[in-house]
GUMARNU-141683 format. One line per 4 residues: number of its first residue (from 1); for each residue x, y, z of C-alpha. Coordinates in nm, 3 decimals. Last residue first. Example, Ala and Ser with C-alpha at 12.3 -4.5 7.8 and 13.67 -1.06 7.14 Angstrom:
% residues 2
2) 1.367:-0.106:0.714 ~ 1.230:-0.450:0.780
***
This chain:
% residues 394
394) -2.473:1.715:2.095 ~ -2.309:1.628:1.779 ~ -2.065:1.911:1.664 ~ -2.063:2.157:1.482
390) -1.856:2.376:1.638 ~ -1.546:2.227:1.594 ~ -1.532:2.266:1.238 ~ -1.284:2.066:1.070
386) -1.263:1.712:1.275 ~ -1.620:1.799:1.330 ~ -1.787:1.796:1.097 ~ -1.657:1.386:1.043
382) -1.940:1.172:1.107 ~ -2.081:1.204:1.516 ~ -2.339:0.949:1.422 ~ -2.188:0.727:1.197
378) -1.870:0.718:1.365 ~ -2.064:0.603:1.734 ~ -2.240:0.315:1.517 ~ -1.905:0.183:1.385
374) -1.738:0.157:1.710 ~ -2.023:-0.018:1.897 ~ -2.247:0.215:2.120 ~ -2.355:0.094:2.508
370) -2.076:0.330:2.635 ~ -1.885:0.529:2.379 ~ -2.100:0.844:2.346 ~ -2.056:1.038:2.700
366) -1.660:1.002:2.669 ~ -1.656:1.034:2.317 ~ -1.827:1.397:2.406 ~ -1.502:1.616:2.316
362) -1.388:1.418:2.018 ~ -1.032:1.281:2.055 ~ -1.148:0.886:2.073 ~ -1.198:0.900:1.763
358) -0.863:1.032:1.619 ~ -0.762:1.348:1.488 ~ -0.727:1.435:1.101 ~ -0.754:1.757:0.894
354) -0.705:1.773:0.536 ~ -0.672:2.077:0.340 ~ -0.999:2.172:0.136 ~ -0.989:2.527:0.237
350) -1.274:2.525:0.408 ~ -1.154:2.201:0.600 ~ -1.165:1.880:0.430 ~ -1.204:1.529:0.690
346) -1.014:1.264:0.804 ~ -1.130:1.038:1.165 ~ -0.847:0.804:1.280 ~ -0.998:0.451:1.434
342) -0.789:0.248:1.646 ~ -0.892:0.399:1.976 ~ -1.255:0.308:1.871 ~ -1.140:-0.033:1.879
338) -1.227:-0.224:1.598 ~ -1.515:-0.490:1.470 ~ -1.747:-0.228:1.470 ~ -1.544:-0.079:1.152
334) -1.677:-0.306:0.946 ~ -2.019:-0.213:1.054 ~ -1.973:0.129:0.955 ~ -1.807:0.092:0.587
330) -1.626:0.334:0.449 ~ -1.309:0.166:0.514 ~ -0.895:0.254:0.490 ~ -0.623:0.035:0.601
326) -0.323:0.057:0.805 ~ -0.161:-0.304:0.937 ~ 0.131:-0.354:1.137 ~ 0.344:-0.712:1.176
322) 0.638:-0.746:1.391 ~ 0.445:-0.855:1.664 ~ 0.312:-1.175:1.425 ~ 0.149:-1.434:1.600
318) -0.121:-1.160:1.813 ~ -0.111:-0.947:1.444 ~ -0.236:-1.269:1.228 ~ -0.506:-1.353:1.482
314) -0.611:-0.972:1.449 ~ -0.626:-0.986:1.069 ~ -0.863:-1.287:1.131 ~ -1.068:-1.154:1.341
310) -1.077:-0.861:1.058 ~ -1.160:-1.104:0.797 ~ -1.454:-1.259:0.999 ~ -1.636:-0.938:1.052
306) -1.573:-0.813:0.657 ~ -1.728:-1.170:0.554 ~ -2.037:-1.131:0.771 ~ -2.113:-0.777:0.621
302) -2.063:-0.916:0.255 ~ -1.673:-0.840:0.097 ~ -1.643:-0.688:-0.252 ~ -1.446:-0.400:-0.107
298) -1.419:-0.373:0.262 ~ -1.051:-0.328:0.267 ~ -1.094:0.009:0.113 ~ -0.702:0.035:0.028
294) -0.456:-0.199:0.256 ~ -0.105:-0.071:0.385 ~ 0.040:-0.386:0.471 ~ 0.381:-0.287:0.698
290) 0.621:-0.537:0.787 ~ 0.624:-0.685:0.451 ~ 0.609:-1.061:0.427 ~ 0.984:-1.270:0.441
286) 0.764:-1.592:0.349 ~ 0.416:-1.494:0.185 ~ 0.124:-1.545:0.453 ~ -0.004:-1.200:0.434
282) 0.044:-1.164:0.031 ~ -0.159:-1.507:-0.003 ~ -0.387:-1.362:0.261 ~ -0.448:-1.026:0.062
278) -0.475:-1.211:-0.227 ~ -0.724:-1.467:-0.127 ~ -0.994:-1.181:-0.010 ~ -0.986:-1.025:-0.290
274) -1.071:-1.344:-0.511 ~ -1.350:-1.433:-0.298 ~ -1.492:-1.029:-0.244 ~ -1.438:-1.012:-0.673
270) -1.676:-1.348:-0.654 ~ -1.511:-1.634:-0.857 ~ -1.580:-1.730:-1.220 ~ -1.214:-1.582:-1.352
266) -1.071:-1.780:-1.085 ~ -1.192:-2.126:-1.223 ~ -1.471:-2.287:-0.981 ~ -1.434:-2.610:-0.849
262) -1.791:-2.836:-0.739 ~ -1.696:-3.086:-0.527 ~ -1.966:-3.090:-0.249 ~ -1.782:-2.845:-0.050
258) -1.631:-2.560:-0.264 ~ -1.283:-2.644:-0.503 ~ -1.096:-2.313:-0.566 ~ -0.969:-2.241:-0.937
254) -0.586:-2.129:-1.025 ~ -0.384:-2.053:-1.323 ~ -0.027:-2.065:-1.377 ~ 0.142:-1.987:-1.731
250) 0.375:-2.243:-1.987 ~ 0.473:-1.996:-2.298 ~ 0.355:-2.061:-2.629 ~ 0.489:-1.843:-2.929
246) 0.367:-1.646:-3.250 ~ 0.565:-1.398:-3.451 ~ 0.538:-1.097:-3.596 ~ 0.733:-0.974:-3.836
242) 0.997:-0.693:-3.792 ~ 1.286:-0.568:-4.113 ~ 1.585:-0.406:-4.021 ~ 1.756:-0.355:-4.388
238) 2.115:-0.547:-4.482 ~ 1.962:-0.687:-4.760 ~ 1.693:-0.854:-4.503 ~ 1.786:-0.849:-4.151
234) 1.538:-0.975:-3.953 ~ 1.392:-0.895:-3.585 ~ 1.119:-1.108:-3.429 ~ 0.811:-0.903:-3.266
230) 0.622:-1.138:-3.062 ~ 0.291:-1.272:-2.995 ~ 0.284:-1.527:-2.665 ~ -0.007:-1.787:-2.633
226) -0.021:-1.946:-2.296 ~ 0.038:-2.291:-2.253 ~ -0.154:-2.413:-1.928 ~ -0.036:-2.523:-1.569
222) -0.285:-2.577:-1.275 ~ -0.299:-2.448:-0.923 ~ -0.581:-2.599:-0.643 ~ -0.711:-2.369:-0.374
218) -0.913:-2.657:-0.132 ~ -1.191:-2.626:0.067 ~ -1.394:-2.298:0.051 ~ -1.739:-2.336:0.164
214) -1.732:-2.051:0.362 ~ -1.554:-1.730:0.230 ~ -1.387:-1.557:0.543 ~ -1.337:-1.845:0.753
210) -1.294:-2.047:0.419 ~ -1.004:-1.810:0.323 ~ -0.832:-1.876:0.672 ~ -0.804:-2.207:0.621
206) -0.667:-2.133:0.295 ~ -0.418:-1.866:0.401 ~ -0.305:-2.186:0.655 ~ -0.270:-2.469:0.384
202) -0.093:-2.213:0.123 ~ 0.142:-2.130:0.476 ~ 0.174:-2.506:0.539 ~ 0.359:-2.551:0.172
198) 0.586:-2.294:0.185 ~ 0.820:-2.419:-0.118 ~ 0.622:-2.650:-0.360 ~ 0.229:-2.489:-0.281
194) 0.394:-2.140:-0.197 ~ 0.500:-2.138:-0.561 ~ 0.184:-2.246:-0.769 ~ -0.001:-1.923:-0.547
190) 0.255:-1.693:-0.628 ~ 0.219:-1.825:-0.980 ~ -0.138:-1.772:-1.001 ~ -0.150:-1.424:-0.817
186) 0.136:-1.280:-1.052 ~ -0.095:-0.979:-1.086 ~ -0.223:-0.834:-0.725 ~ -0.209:-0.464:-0.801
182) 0.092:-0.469:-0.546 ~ 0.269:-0.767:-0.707 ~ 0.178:-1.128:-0.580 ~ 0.607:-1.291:-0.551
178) 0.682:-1.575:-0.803 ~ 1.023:-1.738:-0.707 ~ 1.196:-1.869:-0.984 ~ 1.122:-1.541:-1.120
174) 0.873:-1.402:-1.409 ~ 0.613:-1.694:-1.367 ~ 0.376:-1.657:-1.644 ~ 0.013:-1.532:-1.490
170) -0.318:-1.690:-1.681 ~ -0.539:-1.422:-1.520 ~ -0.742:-1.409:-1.192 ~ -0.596:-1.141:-1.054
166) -0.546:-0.919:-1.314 ~ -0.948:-0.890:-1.322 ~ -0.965:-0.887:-0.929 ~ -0.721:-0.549:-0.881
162) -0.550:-0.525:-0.523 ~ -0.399:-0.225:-0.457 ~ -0.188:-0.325:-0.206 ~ 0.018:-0.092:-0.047
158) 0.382:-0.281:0.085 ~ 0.618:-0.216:0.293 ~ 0.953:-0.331:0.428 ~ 1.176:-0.022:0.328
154) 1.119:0.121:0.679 ~ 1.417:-0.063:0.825 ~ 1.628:-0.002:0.520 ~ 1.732:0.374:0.627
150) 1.917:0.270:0.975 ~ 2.024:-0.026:0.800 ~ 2.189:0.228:0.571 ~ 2.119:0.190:0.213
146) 2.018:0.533:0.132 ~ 2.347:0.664:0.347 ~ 2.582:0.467:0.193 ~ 2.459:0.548:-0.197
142) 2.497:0.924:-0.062 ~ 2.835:0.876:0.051 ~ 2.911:0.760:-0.308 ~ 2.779:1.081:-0.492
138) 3.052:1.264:-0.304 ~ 2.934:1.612:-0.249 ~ 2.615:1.867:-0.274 ~ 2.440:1.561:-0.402
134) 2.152:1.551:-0.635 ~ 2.010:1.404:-0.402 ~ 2.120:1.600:-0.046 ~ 2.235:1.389:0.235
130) 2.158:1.402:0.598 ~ 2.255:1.203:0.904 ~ 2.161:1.237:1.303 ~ 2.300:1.027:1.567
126) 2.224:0.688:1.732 ~ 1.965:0.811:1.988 ~ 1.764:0.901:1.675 ~ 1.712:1.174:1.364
122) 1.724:1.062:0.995 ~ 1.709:1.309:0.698 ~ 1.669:1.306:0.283 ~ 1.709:1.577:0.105
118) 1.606:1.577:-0.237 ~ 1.573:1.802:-0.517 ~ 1.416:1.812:-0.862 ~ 1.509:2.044:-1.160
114) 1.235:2.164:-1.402 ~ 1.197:1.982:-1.766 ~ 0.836:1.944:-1.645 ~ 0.680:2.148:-1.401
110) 0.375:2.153:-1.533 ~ 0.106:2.424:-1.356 ~ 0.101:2.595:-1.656 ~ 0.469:2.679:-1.647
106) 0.656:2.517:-1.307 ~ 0.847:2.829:-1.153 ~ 1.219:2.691:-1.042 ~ 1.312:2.432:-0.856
102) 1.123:2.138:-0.764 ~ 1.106:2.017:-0.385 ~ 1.136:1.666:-0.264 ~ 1.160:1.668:0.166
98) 1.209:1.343:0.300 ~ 1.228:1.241:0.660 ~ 1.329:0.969:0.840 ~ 1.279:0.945:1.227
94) 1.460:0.642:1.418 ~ 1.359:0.594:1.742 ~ 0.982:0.634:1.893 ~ 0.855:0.269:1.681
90) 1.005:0.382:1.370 ~ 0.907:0.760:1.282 ~ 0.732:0.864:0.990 ~ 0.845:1.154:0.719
86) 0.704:1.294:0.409 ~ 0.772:1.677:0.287 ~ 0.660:1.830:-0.025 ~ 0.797:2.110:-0.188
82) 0.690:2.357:-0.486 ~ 0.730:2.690:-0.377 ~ 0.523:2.821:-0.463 ~ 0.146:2.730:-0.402
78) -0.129:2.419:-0.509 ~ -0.048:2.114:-0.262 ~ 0.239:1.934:-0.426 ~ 0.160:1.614:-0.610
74) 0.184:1.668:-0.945 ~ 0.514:1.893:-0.899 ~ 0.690:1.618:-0.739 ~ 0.562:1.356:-1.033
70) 0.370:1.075:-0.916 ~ 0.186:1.049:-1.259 ~ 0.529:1.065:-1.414 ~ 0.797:1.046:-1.216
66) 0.880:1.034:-0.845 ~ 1.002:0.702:-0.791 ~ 1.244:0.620:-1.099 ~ 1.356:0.982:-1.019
62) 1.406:0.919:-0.680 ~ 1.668:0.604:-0.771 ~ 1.834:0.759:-1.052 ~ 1.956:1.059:-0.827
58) 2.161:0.786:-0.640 ~ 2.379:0.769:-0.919 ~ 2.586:0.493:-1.114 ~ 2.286:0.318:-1.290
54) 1.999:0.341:-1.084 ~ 1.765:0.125:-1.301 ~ 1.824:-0.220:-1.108 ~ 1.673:-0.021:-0.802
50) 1.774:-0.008:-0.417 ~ 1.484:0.023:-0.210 ~ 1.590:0.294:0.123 ~ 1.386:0.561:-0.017
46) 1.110:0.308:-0.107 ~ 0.932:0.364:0.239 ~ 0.843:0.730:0.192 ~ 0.636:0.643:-0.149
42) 0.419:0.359:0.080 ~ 0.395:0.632:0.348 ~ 0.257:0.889:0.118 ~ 0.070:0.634:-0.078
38) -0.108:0.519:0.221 ~ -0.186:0.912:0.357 ~ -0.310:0.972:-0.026 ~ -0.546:0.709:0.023
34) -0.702:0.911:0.308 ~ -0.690:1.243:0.168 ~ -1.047:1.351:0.241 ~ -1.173:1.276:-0.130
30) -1.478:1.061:-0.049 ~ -1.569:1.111:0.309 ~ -1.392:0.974:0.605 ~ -1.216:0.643:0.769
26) -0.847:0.533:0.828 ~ -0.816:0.228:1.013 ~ -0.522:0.124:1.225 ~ -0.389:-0.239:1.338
22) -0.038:-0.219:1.509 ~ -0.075:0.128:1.619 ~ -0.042:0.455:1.454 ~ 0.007:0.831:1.525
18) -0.128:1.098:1.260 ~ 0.034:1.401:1.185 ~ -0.110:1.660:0.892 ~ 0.013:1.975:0.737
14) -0.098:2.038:0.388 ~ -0.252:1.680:0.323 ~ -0.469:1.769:0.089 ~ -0.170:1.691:-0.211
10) 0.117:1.662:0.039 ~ 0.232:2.012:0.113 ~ 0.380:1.848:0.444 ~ 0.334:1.470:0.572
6) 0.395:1.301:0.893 ~ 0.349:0.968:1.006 ~ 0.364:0.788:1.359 ~ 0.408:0.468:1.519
2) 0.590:0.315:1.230 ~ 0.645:-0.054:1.412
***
């Protein structure tokens, strides 16, 4: 379990530590920084992901992360130098930290063209190892390092995204084993899979769909042709010439049958329905992620529904210990179903840099949290004072 995250010159997050637990919500105004904690730790967690695009250099593999709109330069906090540190700590052992820096002056704010740098750390009772990408010395012990077990162990995480109109789309199998992406694509074909291979986990994400969505009774997959255009090369007098060219591939869709027999195709569905069955499908996915990092988990979900799909969350977490969950909410009466240790408060200081402490940390919680459910006590001390002590509640 990641018990605790760190980030440096992180967008808002100038200089922020937060410690986790196996189920942790993130809550706070609009802009506070706390997606930008999940993308931090999701961006941390690919150090140790080996990718087909790395060619013969380690270098490969940070630049395929950090580019374009995730850029080191983008997201710095505003000042020279330009560096940004990430780190997070496995369960009170293992500590790995990342520190991406661009050298040089970025022009206009755009450091393009500018050289990147990486050093990448880990601190525990079994020693201490750095490496510098690009490296300072054999390219090869670098490769070693980044796919240390040591560095893997936090590789097994996922931030899902979850987007309802590529959800519910014809999806074309592009494995023999169709895993949901992190914007929730391939949700069709994940589905047609777990009903030949895992069979009793389809069976127990829908039970726990119709917890969450009554009525539900049965997630059925179907296969249709799925029309393919296609650029087809010729060579015509020796000239390249394209045409165009029309094809059928065989796709995945889905539909849920209700009680009383009535099925409804996944592009009819309620966004909270189809939301809901991607975050269990990823849940109950063989080999699952460690870490879910989950993005207003309230969205498209009815007050009764967000209730139910925390209690279910929490079943998950008692038959999984090796499962962890961070999420963000701005929703008050989802967050009565947690613990108001569990709760982490963000807010902007004057200088819009985000601040974070948890609930429990505010000077009158004592005086506040009997007789008051989680959700009503962080609607009425809000977030002042996270940033400004002295305006606080009295």
């Amino acid at each position: 379990m990641i018990d605790r995250v760190h980030f440096e010159n992180f967008k808002s997050l100038k200089n922020v530590t937060i410690d986790l637990g196996r189920l942790t919500v993130l809550v706070g105004p609009n802009g506070c920084g706390k997606s930008s904690v999940l993308q931090g730790i999701e961006l941390l967690s690919q150090t140790g992901v080996p990718r087909e695009d790395e060619r013969e250099h380690a270098l490969h593999r940070f630049a395929s992360i950090y580019s374009g709109l995730r850029d080191v330069g983008r997201l710095a906090s505003p000042g020279h130098p330009i560096s940004v540190v990430f780190a997070m700590r496995q369960g009170g052992g293992d500590e790995l930290r990342l520190e991406a820096s661009v050298r040089g002056a970025p022009n206009g704010g755009q450091p393009n063209g500018l050289s990147r740098q990486f050093v990448v750390s880990l601190e525990g009772s079994e020693g201490s190892l750095q490496v510098g990408v690009p490296p300072r010395h054999d390219k090869n012990d670098n490769d070693v390092f980044l796919d240390h077990p040591r560095v893997r162990q936090f590789a097994s995480t996922v931030c899902l995204h979850l987007d309802a109109n590529k959800m519910t789309r014809t999806s074309i199998p592009d494995d023999a084993r169709s895993r949901l992406a992190a914007d929730g694509s391939q949700l069709a074909s994940s589905l047609a899979w777990m009903k030949g291979a895992a069979e009793e986990a389809l069976a127990q994400a829908t039970r726990d769909l119709r917890r969450i969505v009554p009525g539900v009774k049965l997630i059925r997959t179907l296969r249709e042709r799925v029309p393919i255009r296609k650029m087809e090369k010729l060579d015509i007098e020796g000239q390249p010439v394209w045409r165009p060219v029309n094809e059928t591939q065989i796709g995945d869709r889905f539909e849920i049958e209700f009680d009383g027999g009535s099925s409804v195709p996944a592009d009819l569905l309620s966004e909270g329905t189809v939301l809901a069955l991607g975050l269990l499908t990823k849940l109950y996915e063989p080999e699952r992620p460690r870490l879910v990092l989950l993005d207003d988990i309230d969205r498209g979900l009815h007050i009764e529904a967000q209730s139910r799909l925390i209690e279910v969350l929490r079943e998950l977490l008692k038959l999984d210990p090796e499962l962890q969950i961070v999420c963000t909410t701005h929703s008050p009466y989802l967050l009565d179903r947690f613990e108001a240790s569990e709760v982490r408060v963000l807010g902007l200081d004057a200088n819009r840099c985000t601040q974070v402490q948890a609930l429990t940390d505010h000077p009158d919680f004592e005086k506040w949290k009997f007789g008051t459910q989680t959700g009503e006590l962080w609607a009425a001390l809000g977030s002042a004072w996270v940033t400004k002590p002295d305006e606080q509640p009295k």
